[in-house]
C-alpha positions as CSV (number, residue, x, y, z in Angstrom):
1,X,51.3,115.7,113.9
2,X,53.2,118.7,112.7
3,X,54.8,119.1,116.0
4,X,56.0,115.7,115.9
5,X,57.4,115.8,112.1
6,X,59.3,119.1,113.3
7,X,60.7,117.2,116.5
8,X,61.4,114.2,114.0
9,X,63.5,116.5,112.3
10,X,65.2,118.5,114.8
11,X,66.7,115.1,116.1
12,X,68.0,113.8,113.1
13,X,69.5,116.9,112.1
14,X,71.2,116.8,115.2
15,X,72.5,113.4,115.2
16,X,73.6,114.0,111.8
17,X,75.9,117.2,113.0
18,X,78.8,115.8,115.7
19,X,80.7,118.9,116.9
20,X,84.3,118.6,116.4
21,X,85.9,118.1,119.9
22,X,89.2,119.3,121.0
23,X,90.9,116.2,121.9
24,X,93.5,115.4,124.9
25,X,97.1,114.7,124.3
26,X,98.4,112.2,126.2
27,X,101.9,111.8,127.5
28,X,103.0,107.8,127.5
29,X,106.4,108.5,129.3
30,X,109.1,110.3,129.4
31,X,112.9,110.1,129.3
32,X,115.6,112.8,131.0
33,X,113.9,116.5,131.2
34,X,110.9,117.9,129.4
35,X,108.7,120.8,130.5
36,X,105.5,122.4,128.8
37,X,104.3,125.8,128.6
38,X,100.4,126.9,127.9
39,X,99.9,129.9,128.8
40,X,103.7,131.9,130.2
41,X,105.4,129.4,132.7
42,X,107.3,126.6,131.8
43,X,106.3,123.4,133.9
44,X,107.3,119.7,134.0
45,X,106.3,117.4,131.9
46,X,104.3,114.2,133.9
47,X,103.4,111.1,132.8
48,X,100.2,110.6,131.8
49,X,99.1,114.3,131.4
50,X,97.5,115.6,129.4
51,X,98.1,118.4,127.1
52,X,95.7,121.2,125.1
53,X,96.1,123.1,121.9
54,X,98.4,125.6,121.9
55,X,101.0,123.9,124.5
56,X,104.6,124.1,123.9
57,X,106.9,121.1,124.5
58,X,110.4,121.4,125.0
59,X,113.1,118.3,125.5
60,X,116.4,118.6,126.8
61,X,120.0,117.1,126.3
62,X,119.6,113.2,126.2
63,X,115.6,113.0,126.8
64,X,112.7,112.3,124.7
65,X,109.0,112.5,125.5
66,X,106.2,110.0,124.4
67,X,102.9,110.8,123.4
68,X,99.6,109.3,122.4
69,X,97.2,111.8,120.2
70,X,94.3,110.1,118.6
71,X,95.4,107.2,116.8
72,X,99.3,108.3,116.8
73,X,102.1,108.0,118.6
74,X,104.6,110.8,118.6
75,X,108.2,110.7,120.4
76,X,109.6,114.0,121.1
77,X,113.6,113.6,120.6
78,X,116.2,115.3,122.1
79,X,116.5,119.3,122.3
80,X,113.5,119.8,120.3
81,X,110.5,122.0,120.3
82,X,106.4,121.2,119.6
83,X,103.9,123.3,119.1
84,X,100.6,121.4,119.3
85,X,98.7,123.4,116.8
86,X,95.5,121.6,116.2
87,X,94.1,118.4,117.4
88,X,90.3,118.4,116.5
89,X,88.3,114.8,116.6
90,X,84.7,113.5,115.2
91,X,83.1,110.5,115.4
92,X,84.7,109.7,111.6
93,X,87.5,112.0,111.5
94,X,90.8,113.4,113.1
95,X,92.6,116.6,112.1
96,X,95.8,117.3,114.0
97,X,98.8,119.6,113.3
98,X,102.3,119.8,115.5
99,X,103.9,122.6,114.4
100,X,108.0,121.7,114.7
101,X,109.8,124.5,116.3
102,X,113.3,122.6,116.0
103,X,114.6,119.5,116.6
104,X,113.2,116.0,115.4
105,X,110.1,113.9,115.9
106,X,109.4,110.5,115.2
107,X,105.3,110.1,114.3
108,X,103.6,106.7,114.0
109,X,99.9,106.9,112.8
110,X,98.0,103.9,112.8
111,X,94.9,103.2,110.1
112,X,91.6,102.6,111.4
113,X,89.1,101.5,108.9
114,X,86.0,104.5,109.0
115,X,88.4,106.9,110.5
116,X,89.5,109.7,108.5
117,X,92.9,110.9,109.4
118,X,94.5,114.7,108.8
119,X,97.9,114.5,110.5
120,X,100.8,117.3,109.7
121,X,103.6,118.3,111.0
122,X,104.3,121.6,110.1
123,X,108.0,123.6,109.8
124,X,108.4,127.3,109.0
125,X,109.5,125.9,105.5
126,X,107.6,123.5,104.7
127,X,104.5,120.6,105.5
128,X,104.2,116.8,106.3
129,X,101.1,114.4,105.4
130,X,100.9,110.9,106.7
131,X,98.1,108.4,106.8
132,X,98.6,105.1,108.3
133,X,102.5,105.2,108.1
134,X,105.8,106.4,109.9
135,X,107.9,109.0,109.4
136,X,111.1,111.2,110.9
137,X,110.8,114.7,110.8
138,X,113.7,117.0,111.6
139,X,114.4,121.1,111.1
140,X,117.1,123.6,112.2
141,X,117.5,127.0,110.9
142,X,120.3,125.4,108.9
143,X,119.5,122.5,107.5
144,X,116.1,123.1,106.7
145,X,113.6,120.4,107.1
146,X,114.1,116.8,106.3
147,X,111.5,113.9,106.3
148,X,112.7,110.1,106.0
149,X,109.7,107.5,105.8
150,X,110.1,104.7,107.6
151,X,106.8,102.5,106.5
152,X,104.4,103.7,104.0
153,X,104.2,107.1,102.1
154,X,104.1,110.7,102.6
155,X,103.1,113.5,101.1
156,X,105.2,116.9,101.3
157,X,105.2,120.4,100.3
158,X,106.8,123.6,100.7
159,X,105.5,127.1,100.8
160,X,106.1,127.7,97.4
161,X,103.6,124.7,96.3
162,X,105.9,122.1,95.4
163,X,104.4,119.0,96.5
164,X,106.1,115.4,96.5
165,X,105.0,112.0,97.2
166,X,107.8,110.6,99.6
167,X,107.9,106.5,100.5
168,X,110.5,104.4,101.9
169,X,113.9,105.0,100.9
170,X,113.4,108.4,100.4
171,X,114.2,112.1,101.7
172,X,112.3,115.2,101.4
173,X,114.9,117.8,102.2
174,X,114.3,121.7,101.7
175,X,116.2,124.5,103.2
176,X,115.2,128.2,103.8
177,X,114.1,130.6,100.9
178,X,114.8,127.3,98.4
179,X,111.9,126.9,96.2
180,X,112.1,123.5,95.5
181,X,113.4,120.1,97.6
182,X,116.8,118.2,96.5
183,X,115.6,115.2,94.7
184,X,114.4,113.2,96.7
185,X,117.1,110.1,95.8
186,X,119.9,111.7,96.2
187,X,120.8,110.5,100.1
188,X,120.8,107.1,97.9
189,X,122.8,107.6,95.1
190,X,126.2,107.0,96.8
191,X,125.2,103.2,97.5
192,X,124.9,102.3,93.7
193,X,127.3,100.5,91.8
194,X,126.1,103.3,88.7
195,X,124.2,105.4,87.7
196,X,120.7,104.4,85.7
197,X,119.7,107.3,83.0
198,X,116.8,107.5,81.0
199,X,116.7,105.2,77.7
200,X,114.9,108.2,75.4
201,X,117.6,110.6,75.7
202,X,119.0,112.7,72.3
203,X,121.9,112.9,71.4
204,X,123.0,116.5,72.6
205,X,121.4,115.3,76.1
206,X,123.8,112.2,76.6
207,X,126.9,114.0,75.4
208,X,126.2,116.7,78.1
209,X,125.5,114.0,81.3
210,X,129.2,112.3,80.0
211,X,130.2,115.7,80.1
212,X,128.7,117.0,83.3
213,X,127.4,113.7,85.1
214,X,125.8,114.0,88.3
215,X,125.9,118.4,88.5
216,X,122.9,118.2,86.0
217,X,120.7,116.5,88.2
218,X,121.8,118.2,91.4
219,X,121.2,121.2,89.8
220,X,118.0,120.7,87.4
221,X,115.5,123.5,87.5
222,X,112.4,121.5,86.9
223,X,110.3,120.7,90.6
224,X,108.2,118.0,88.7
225,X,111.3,116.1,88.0
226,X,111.1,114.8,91.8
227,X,108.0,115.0,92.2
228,X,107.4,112.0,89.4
229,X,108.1,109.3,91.8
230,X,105.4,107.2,90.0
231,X,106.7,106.9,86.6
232,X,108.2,104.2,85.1
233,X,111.5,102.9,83.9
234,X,113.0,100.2,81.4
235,X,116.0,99.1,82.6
236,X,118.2,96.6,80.6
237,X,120.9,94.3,82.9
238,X,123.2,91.7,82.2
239,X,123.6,89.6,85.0
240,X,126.7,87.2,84.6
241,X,127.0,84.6,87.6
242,X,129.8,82.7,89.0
């Protein structure tokens, strides 16, 4: 009987513990010239391969490469370079982590009820979170990185733990050795007719944005000012029509 209870046991504590698996990356298709490297020799790209951790993709002038990891779909752009850091997978979760050498990526990841989803893309400056959404991410030694959402919400920080909660219409841009992102409206602030400021302000503070406008904002010291993106406004319009 004791035998049994301890056989009993031994099962269920093994069904209970599922080994994370190193999953296969696909590759969907490809466009132009691409080539991999795993180990010290670059090689082709094919369609359909697959690819482990640790593999190096590289795209050349006019190409793109295609791939299917877990429930994501990543395309490669042109001239870029992908690390494919991690890509571990249970039964209820996926962790996976490109690291973006240069270039820019496009990442679609798909929600699956159950499924719990870790996707980054990492950059020597800073890290990208997505959960069912889409996103662009881009780096050069210049620009920095930049992430545009296309559907849904990211989250973002840098290496010096400023965090932001990026959605649609936004940018997370941060360049080397900066220690916080512009704010995250400002590829937006061209497009409107003006400019919308806070109704609480003193005195001293509105006589110094007539004075100085837009440089106080480009220039404000504070990281959680962009990193608010949830709090809330009342704005007063008078809308006269035709």
């Amino acid at each position: 009987m004791k035998i049994q209870k301890l056989v009993v046991i031994a099962i269920a504590s093994m069904m209970c513990w599922i080994p994370a698996l190193r999953a296969d990356v696909r590759v969907l298709d490809i466009q132009g010239t691409a080539a991999f490297k795993d180990q010290s020799q670059w090689k082709p790209v094919k369609k359909g391969q697959a690819l482990k951790e640790g593999t190096k993709i590289s795209t050349g002038a006019h190409s793109s490469v295609r791939l299917k990891i877990d429930n994501a779909t990543v395309t490669i752009r042109q001239l870029s370079m992908v690390r494919i850091n991690r890509n571990l997978a249970t039964g209820s979760a996926t962790s996976t982590n490109l690291g973006l050498r240069y270039g820019k990526i496009n990442a679609r990841i798909d929600r699956i009820k159950k499924l719990r989803t870790d996707f980054r893309i990492s950059t020597p400056v800073a890290t990208s979170s997505v959960r069912g959404t889409e996103e662009e991410v881009s780096f050069g030694p210049g620009r920095g990185m930049i992430v545009q959402v296309l559907h849904g919400e990211v989250g973002a920080s840098n290496r010096f733990g400023t965090s932001n909660i990026v959605r649609r219409g936004m940018k997370f841009h941060v360049k080397q050795g900066s220690p916080r992102p512009s704010p995250l409206l400002l590829s937006t602030w061209n497009k409107f007719i003006t400019r919308v400021d806070p109704d609480d302000l003193t005195d001293d503070e509105k006589q110094m944005l007539e004075r100085f406008g837009d440089d106080v904002w480009l220039n404000f010291e504070d990281p959680q000012f962009t990193s608010n993106s949830r709090a809330k406004a009342k704005v007063n319009l008078q809308i006269i029509f035709p």
